[in-house]
Backbone bond lengths (Angstrom), bond angles and torsions (degrees), N, CA, C in turn:
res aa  C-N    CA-C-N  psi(-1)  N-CA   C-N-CA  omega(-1)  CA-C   N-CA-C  phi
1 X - - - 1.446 - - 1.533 107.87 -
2 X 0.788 95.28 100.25 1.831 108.74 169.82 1.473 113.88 -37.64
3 X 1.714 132.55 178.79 1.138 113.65 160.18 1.343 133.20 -110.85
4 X 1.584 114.09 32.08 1.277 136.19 -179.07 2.071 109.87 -107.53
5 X 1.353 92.51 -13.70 1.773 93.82 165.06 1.234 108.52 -120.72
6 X 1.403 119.85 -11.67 2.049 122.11 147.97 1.594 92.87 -31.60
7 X 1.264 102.55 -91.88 1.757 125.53 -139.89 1.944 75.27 -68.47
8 X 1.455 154.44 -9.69 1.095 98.06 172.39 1.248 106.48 -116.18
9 X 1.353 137.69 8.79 1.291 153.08 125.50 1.718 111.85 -15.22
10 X 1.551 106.92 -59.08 1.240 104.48 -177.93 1.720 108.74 -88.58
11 X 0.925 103.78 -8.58 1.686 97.30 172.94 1.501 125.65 -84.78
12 X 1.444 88.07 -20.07 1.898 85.92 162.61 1.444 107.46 -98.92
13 X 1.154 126.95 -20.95 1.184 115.23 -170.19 2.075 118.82 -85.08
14 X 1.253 91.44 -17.93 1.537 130.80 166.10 1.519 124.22 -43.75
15 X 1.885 95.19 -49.96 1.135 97.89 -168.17 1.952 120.32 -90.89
16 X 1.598 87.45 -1.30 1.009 94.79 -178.52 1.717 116.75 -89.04
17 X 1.293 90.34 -21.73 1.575 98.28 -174.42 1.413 111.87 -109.20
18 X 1.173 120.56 15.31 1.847 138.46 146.54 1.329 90.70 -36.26
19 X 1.211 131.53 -94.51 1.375 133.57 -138.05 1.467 103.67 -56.75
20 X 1.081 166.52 -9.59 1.741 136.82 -63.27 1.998 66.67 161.56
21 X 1.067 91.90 -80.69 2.152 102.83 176.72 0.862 131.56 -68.28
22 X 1.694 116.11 -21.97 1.445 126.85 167.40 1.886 106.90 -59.84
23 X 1.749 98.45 -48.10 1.440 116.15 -155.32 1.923 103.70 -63.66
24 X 1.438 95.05 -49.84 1.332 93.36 -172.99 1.591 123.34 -91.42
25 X 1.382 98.20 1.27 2.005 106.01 160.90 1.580 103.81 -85.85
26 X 1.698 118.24 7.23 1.452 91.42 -175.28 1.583 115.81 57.71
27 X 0.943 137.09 11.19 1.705 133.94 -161.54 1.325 116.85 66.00
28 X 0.854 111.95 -8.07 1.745 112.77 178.63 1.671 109.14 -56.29
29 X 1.538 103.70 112.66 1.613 101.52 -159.51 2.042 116.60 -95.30
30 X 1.895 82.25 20.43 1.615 96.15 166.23 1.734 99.69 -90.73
31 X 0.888 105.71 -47.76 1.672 131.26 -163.47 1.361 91.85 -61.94
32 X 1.333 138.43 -46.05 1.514 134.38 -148.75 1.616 85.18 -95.74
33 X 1.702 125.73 -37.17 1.306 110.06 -159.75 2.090 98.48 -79.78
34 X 1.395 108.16 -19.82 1.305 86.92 173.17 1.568 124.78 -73.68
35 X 1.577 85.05 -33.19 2.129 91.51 -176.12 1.668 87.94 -46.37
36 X 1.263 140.38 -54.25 1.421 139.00 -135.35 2.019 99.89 -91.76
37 X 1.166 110.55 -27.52 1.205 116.36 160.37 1.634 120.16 -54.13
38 X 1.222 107.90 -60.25 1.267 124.70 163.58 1.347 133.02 -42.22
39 X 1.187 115.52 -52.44 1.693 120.93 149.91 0.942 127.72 -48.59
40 X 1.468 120.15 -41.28 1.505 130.62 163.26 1.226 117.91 -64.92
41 X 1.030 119.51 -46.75 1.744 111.78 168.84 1.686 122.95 -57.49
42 X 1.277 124.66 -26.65 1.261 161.83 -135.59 1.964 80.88 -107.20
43 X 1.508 100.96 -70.39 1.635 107.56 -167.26 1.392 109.97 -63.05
44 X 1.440 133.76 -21.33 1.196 154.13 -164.27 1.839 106.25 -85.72
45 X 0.929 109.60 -44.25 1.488 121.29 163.14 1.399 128.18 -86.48
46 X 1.082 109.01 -50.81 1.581 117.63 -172.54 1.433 98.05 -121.09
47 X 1.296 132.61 86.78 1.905 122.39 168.14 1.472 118.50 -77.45
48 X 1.459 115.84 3.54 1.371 103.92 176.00 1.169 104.10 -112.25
49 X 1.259 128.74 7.24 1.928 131.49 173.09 1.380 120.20 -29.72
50 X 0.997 126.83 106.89 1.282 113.95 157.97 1.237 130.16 -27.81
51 X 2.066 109.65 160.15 1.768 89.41 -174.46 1.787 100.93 -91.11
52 X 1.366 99.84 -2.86 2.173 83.99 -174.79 2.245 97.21 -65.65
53 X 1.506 108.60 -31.18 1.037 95.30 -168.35 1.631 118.28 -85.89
54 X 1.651 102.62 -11.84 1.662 100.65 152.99 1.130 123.46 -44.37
55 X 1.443 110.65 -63.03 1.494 125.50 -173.05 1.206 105.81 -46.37
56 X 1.798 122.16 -56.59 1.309 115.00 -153.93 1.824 106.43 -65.02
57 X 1.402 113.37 -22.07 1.437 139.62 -179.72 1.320 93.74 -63.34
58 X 0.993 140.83 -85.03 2.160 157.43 -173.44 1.643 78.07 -34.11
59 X 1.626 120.64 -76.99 1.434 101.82 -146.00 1.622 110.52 -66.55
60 X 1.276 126.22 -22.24 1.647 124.82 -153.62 1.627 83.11 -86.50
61 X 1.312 124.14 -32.26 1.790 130.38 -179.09 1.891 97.47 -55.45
62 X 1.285 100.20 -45.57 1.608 96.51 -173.19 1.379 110.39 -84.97
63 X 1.244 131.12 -24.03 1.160 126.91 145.60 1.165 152.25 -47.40
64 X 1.406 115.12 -32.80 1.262 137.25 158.31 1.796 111.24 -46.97
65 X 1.898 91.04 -60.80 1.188 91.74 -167.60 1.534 138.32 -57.57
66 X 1.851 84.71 -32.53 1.551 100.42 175.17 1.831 115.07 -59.75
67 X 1.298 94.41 -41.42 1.778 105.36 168.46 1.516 118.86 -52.48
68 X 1.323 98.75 -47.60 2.038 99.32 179.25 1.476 108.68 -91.33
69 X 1.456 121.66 -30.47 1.507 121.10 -154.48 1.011 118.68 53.97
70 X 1.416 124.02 38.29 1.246 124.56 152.34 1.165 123.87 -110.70
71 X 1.307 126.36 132.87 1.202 136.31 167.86 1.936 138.21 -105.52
72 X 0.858 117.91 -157.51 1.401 121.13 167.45 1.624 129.36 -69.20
73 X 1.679 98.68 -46.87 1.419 113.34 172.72 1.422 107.11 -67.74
74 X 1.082 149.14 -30.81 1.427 165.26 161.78 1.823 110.49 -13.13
75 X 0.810 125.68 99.40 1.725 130.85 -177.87 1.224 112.36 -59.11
76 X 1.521 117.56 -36.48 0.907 103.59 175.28 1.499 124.88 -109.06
77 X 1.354 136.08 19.25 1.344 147.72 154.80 1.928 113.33 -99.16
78 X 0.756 136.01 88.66 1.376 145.91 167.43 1.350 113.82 -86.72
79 X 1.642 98.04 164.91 1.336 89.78 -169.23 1.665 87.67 -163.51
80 X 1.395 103.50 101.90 1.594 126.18 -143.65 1.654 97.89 -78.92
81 X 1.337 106.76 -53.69 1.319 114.35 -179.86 1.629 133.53 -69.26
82 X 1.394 111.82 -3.89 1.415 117.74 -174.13 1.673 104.62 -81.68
83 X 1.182 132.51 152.33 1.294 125.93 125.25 1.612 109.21 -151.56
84 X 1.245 109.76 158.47 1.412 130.40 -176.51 1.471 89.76 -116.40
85 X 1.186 106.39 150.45 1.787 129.49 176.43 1.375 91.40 -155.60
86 X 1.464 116.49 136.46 1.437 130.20 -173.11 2.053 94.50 -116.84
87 X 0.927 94.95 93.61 1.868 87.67 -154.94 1.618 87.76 -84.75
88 X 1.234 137.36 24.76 1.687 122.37 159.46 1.414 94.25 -86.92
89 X 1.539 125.02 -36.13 1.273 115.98 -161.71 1.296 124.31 -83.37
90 X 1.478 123.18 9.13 1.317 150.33 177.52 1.051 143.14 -84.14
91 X 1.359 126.81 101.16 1.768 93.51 -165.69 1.537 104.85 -132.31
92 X 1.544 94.31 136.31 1.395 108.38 -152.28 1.815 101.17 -104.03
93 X 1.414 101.98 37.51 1.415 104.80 160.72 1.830 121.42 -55.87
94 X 1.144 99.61 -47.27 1.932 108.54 178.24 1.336 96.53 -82.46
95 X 1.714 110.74 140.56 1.475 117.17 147.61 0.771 125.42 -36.04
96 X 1.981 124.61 -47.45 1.257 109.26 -152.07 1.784 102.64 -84.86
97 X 0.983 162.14 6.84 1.476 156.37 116.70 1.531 129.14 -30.30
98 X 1.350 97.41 -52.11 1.504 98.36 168.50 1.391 119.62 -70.53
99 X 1.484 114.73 -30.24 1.454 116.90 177.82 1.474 103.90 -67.46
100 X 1.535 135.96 -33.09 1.396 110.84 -163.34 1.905 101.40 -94.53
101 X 1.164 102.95 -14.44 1.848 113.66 179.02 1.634 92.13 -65.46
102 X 0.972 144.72 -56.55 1.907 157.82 -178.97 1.732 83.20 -52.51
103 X 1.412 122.98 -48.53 1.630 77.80 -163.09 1.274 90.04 -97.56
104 X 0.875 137.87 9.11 1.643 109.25 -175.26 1.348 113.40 -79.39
């Protein structure tokens, strides 16, 4: 699986389990970006997962975090290999966008 049916694999599968990550981060929009990390890592290995075992993936991700306090924004925890591209929100009118999406 390439990483252009990753990110849209997880974008449908995403939207369903918004509500589900919204509910149990309380809104907390550290908490929601790990549940959503978590799925993604989850879709990256296993793409036919069920969604109870997404979920259980999103919450133990927010759990963790609350345990370490670490998160994504964090300088010193990175996480080299991830990226999300929301490619509706993109617009690849200029070269220079499409040129850096080609190399990545």
């Amino acid at each position: 699986m390439n990483n252009q049916e990753l990110n849209g694999l997880y974008e449908e599968r995403i939207n369903r389990l918004a509500p589900y990550i919204r509910y149990k981060s309380d809104r907390n929009e550290d908490l929601m970006q790990e549940g959503n990390i978590g799925v993604y890592q989850v879709l990256r290995n296993h793409p036919n997962a069920n969604n109870s075992f997404l979920k259980l993936q999103a919450k133990w991700r927010m759990i963790s975090f609350l345990r370490r306090g670490r998160n994504v924004d964090n300088g010193f925890y990175k996480r080299k290999d991830l990226q999300i591209i929301h490619y509706n929100q993109l617009s690849f009118d200029d070269g220079i966008l499409q040129t850096s999406l080609d190399n990545c």
